[in-house]
PAZAPA-4460 file (N, C-alpha, C; in steps of 0.05 Angstrom, whole numbers, plus 32768, in hexadecimal, padded with zeros to 4 digits):
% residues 216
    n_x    n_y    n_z   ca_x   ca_y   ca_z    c_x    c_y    c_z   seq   type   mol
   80F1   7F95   7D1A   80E2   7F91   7D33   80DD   7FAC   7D40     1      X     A
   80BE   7FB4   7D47   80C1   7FC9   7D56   80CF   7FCE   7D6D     2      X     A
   80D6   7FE7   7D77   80D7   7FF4   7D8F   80C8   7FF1   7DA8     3      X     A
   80D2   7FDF   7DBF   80BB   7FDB   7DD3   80BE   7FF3   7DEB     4      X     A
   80A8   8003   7DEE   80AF   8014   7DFD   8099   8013   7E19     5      X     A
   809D   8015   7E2E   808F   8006   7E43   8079   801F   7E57     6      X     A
   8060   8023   7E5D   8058   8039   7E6D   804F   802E   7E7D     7      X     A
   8052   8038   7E8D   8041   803D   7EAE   802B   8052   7EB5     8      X     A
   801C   8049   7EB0   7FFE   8065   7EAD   7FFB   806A   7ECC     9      X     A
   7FFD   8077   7EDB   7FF8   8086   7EFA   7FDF   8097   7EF7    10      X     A
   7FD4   80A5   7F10   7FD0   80B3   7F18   7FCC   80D2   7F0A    11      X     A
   7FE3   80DB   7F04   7FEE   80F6   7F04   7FFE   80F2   7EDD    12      X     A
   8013   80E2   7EDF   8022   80DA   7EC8   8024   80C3   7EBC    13      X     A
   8028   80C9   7EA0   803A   80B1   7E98   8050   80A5   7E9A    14      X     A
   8060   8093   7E9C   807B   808C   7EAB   807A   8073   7E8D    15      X     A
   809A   807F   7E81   80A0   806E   7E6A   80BC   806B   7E71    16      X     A
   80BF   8050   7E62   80D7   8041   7E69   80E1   8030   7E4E    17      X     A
   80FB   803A   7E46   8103   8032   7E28   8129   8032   7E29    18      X     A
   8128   8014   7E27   8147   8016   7E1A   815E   8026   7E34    19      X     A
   814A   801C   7E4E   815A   8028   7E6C   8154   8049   7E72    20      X     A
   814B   805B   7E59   8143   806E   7E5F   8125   8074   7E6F    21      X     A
   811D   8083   7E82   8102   8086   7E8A   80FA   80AF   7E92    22      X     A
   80E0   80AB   7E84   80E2   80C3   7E8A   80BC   80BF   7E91    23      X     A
   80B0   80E4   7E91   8094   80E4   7E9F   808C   80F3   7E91    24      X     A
   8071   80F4   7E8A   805E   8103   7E7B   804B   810D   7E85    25      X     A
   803A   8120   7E85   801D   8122   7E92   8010   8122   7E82    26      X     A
   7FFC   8116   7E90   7FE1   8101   7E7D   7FD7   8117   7E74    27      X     A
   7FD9   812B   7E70   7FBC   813D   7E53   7FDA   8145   7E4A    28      X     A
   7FF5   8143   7E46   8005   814B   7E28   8017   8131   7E2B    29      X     A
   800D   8121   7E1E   801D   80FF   7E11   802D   8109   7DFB    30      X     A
   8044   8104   7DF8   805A   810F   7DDD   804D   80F8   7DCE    31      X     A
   8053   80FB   7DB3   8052   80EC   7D9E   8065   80D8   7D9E    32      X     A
   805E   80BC   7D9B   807D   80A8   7D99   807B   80A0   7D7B    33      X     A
   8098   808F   7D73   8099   808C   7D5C   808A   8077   7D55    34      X     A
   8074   807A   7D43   805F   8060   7D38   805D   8050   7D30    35      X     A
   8083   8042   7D2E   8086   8029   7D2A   808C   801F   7D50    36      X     A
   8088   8031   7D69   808B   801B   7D87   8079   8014   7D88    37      X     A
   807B   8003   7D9B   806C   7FF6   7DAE   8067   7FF8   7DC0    38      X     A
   8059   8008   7DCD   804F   800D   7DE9   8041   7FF4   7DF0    39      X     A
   804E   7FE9   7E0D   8049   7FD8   7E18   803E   7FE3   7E39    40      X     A
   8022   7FE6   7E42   801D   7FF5   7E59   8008   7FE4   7E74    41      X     A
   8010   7FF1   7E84   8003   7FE9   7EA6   7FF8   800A   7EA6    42      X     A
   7FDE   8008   7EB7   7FC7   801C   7EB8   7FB6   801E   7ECE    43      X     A
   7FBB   8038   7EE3   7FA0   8031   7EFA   7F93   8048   7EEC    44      X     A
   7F99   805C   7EDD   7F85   8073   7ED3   7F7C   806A   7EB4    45      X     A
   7F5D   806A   7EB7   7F52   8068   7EA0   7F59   8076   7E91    46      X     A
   7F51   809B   7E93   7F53   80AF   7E81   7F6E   80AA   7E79    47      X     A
   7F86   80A4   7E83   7F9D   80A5   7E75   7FA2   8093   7E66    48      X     A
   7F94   807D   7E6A   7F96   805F   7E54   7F89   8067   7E3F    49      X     A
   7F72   8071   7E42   7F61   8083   7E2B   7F74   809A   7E14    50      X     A
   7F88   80A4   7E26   7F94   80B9   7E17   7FAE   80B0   7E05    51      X     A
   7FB7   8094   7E11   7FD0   808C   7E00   7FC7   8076   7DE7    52      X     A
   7FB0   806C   7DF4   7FA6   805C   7DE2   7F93   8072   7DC6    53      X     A
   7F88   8089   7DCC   7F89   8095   7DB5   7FA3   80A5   7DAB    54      X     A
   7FB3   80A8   7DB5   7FCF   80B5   7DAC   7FE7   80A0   7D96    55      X     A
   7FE2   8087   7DA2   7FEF   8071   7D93   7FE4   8054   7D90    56      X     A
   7FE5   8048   7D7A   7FDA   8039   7D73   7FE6   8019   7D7F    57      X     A
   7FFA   801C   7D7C   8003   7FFE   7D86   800B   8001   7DA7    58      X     A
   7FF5   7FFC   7DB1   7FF9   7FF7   7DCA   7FEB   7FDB   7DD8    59      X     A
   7FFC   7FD1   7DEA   7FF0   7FB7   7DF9   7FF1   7FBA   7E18    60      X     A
   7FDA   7FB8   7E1B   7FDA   7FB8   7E3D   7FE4   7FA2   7E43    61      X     A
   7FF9   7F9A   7E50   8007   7F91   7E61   7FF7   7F7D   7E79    62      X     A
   7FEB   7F93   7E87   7FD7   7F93   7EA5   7FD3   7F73   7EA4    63      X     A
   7FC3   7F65   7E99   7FB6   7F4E   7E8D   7FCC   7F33   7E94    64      X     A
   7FE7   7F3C   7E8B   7FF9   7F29   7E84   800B   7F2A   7EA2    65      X     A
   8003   7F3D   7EB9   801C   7F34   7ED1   8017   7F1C   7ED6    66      X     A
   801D   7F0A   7EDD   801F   7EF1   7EEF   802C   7EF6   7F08    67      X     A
   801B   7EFD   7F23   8024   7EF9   7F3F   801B   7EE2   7F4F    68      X     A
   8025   7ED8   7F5C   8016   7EC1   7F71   800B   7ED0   7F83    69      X     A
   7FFA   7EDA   7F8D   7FF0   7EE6   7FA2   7FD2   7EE2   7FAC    70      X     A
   7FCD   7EE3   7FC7   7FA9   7EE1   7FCF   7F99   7F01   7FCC    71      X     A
   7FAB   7F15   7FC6   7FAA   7F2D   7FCA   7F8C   7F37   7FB9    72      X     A
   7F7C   7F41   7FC7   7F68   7F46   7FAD   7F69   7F64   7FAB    73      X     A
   7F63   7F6A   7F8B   7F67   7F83   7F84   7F87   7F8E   7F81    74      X     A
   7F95   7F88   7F84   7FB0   7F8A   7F86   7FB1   7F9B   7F66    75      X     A
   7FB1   7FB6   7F6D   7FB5   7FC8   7F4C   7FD7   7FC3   7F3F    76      X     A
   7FD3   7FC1   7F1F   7FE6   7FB8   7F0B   8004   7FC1   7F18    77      X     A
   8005   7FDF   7F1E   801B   7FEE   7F24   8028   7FDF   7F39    78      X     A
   8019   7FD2   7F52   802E   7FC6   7F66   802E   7F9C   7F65    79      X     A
   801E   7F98   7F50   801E   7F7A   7F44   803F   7F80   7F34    80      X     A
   8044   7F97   7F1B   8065   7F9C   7F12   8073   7F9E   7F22    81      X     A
   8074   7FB5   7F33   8085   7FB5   7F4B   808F   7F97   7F5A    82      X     A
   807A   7F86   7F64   8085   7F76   7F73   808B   7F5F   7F62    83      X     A
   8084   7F56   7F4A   808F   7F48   7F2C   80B3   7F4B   7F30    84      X     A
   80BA   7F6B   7F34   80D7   7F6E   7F38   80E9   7F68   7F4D    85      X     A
   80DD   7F62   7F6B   80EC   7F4E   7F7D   80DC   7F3D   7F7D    86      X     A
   80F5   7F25   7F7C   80F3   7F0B   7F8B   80E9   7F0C   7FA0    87      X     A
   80FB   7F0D   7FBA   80F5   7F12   7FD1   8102   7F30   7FE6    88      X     A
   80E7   7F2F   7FEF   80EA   7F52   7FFE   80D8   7F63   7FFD    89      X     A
   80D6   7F7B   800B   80C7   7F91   8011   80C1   7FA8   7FF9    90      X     A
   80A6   7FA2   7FEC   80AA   7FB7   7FD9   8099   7FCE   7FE0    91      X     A
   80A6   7FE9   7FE3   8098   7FFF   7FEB   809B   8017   7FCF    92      X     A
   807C   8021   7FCF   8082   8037   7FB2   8071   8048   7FCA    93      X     A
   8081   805D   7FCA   807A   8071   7FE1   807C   808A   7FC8    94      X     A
   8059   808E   7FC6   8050   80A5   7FB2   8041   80B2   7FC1    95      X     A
   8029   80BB   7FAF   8010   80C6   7FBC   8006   80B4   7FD8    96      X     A
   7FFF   80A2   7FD5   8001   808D   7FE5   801B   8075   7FE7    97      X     A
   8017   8067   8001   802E   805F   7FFE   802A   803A   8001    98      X     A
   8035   802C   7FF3   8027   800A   7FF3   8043   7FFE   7FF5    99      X     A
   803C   7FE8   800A   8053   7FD8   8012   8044   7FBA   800E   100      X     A
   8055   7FB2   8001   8053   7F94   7FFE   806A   7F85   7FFD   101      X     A
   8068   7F6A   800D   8072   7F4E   800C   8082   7F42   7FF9   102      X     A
   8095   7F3A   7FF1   8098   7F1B   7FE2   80AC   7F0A   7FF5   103      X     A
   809F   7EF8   7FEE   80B5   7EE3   7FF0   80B5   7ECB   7FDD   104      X     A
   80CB   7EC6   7FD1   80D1   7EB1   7FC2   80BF   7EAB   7FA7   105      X     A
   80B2   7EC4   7F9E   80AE   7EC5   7F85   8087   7ED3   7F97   106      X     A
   8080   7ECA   7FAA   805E   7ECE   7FAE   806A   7EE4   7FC5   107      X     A
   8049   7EF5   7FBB   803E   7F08   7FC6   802F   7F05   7FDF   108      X     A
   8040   7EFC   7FF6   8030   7EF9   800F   801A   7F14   8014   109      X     A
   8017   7F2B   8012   8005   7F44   800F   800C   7F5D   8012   110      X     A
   7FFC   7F6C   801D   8007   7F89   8019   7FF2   7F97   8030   111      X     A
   7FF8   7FBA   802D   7FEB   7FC6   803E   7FF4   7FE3   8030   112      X     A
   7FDA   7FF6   802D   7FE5   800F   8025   7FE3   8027   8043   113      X     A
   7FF9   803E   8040   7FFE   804A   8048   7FF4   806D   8040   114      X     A
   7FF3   8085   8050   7FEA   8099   8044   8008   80A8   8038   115      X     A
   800A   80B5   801D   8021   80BE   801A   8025   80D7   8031   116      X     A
   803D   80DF   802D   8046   80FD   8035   802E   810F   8038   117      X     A
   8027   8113   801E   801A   8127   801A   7FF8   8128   8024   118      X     A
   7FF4   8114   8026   7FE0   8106   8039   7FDD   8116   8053   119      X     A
   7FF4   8104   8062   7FFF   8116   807B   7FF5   8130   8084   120      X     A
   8006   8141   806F   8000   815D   806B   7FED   8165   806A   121      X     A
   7FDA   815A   8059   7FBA   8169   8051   7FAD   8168   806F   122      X     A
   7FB4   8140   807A   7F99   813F   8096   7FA3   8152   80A1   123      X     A
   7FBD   8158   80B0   7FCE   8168   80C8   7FB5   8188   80BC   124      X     A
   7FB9   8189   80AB   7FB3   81AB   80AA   7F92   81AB   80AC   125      X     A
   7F88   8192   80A3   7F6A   8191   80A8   7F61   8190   80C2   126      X     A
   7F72   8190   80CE   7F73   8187   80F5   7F72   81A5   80FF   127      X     A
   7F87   81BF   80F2   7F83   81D8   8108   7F95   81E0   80F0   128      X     A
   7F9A   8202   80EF   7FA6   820D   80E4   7FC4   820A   80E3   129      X     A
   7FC5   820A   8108   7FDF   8204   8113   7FED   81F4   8105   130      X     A
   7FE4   81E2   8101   7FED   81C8   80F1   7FF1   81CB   80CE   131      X     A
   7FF0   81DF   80CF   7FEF   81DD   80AA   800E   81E3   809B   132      X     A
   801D   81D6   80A0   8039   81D7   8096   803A   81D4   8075   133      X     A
   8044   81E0   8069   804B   81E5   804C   806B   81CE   804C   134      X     A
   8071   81BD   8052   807B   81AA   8058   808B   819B   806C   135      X     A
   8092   8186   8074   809B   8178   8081   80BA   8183   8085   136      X     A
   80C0   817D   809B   80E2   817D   80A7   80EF   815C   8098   137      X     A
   80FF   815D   808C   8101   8144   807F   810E   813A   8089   138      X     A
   8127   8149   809C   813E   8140   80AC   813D   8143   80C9   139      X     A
   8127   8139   80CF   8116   8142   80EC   8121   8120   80F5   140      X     A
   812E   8127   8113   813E   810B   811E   8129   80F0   8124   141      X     A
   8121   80E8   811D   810D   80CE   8126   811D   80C1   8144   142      X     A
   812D   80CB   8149   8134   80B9   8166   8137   80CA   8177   143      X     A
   8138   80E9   8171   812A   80FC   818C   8111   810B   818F   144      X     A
   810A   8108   81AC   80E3   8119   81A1   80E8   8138   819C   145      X     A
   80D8   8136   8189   80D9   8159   817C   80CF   8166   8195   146      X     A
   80D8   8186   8194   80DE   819D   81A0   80C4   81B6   8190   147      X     A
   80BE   81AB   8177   80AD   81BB   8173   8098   81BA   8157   148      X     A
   807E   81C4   8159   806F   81B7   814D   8070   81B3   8128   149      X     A
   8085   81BE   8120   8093   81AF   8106   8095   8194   8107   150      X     A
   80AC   8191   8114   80C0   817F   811B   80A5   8169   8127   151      X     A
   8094   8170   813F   8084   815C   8147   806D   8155   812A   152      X     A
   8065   815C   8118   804E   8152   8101   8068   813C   80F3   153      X     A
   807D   814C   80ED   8091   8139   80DE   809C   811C   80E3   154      X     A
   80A5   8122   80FD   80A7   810D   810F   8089   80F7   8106   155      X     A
   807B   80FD   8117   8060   80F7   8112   8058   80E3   80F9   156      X     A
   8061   80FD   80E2   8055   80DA   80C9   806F   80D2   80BF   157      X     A
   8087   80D9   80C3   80A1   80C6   80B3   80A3   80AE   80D1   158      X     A
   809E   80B3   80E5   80AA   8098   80F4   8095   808D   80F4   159      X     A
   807A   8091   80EB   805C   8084   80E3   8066   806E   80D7   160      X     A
   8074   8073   80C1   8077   8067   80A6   8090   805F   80A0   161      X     A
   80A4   8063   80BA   80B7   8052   80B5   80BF   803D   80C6   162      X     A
   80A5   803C   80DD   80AD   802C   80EC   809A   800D   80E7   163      X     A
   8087   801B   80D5   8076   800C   80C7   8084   7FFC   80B5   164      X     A
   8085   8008   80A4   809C   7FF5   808B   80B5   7FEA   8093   165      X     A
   80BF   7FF6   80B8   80D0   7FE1   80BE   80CE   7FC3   80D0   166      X     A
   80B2   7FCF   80DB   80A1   7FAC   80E4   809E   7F9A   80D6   167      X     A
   8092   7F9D   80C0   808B   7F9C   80A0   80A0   7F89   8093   168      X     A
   80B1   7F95   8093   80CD   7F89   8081   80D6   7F6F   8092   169      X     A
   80D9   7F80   80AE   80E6   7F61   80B8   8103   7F5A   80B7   170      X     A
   810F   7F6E   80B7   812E   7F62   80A4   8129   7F5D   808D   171      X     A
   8113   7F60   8077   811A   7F59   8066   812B   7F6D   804F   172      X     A
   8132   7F74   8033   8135   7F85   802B   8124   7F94   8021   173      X     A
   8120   7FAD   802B   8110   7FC1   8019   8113   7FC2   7FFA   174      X     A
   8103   7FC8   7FED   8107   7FDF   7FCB   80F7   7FE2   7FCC   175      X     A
   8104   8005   7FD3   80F2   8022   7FCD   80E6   802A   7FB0   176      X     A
   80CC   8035   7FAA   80D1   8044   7F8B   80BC   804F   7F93   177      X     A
   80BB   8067   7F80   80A4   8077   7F83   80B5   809C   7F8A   178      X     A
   80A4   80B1   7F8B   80B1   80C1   7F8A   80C0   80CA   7FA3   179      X     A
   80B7   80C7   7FC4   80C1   80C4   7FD1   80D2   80A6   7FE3   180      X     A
   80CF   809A   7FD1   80DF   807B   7FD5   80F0   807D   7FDA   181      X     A
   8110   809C   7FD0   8130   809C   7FCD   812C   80A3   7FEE   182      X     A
   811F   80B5   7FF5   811A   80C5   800B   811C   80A8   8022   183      X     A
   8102   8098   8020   80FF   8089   803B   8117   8075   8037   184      X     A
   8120   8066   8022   8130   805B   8023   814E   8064   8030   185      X     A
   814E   8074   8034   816B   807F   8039   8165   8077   805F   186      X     A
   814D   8077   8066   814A   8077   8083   814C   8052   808C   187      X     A
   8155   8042   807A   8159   802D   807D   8170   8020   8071   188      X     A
   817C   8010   8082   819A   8012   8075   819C   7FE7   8068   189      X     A
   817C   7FE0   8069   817E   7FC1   8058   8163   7FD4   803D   190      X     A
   816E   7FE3   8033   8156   7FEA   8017   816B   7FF8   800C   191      X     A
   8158   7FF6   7FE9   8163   7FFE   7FD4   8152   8013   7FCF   192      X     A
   814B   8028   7FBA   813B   8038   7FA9   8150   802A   7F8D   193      X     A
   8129   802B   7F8F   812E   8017   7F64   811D   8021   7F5D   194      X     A
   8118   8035   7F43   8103   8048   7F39   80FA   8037   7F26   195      X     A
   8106   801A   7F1E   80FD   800E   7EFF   80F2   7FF5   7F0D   196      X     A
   80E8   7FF4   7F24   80D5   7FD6   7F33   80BF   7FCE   7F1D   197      X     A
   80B1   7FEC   7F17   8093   7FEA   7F0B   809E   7FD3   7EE9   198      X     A
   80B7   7FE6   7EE2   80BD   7FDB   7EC2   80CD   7FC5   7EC1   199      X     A
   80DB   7FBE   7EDB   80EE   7FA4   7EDB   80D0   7F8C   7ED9   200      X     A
   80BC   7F8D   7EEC   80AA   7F79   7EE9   8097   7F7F   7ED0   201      X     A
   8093   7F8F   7EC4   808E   7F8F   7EAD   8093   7F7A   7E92   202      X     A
   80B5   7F7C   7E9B   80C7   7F73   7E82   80C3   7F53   7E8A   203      X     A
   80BE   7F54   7EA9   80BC   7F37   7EAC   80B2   7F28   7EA1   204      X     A
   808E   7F38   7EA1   807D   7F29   7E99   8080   7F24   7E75   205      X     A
   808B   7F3D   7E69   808E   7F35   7E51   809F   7F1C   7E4B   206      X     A
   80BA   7F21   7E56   80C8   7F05   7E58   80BA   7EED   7E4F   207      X     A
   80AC   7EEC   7E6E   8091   7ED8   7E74   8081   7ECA   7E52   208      X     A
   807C   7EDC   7E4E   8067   7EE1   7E33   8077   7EDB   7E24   209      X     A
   808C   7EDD   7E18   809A   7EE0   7E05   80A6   7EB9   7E0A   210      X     A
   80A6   7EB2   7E1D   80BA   7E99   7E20   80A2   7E85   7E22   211      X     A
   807E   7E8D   7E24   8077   7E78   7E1C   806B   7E66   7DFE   212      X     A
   8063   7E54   7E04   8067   7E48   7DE8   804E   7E53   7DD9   213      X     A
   8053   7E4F   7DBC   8037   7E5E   7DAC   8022   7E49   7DB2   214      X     A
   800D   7E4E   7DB3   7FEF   7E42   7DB0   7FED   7E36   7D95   215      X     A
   7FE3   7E21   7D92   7FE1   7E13   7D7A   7FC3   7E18   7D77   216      X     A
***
């Protein structure tokens, strides 16, 4: 039986997931895998689906096969896996941008995207020079008003976005993923950071696939 080895095609990288190990690639140097796996993949970048699918032959897009309950339209593959992996609760992947969505009890009540960090950064400095910080205060108090104009941009987009995702939640439980996910999660004390949301609902759906009956 082959090797099933699982990708996440992004933006920027590849994100592979095998046997609990996970690591990242950038899309113009894909390593060679061994030519008896199976790449099993979810994709919002063409050019990179283009690049694994000429690099290796046995590959199956995935994308096709999530099963979510949701009214959500457009809802891209990456946060259909993600929310595949809770049941019920707040799923936030706080990357380049940042997307929070719903579940409860297996359906995708909806979502809403957010601007990442780095977002932040770019408008603030497009606004005045003044404003052009080479980064954020990370440990800037959200429950006293800043003293100075660091501290006030920082303030500014982390209590943006955490007071957002804490209306949002509701009491419910957060799971964080994404590259600053470990970061916001720590500012809420009902959330997890889970970096394998995208590949836990992955496996689901294979599950899924795998447990129904053959077609006659």
């Amino acid at each position: 039986m082959s090797e099933v080895i699982l990708c996440d095609i992004g933006n920027t990288f590849f994100h592979f997931y095998k046997k609990g190990s996970m690591w990242k690639e950038p899309l113009d140097k894909i390593s060679k895998k061994d030519k008896n796996s199976t790449i099993l993949y979810i994709s919002v970048n063409e050019e990179g689906e283009k690049s694994l699918l000429s690099s290796h032959k046995n590959c199956i897009n995935l994308g096709p096969y999530l099963d979510l309950k949701s009214e959500y339209k457009g809802l891209g593959v990456d946060r259909k896996a993600a929310c595949m992996g809770v049941r019920t609760g707040v799923i936030v992947d706080a990357g380049s941008a940042i997307t929070v969505d719903v579940m409860e009890a297996g359906v995708h009540l909806g979502g809403f995207i957010l601007p990442g960090l780095e977002s932040y950064r770019i408008f603030y400095a497009s606004i005045s020079k003044v404003l052009d910080l080479q980064y954020f205060n990370m440990g800037v108090d959200l429950e006293s008003l800043p003293q100075n104009t660091k501290d006030a941009l920082s303030f500014g987009a982390l209590d943006s976005i955490f007071l957002t995702i804490k209306q949002s939640a509701n009491g419910k439980m957060i799971y964080f993923t994404g590259g600053d996910g470990k970061f916001f999660s720590r500012l809420f004390s009902n959330s997890i950071y889970d970096d394998t949301l995208v590949f836990k609902g992955m496996w689901l759906a294979v599950k899924q696939l795998r447990s129904k009956p053959a077609s006659s």
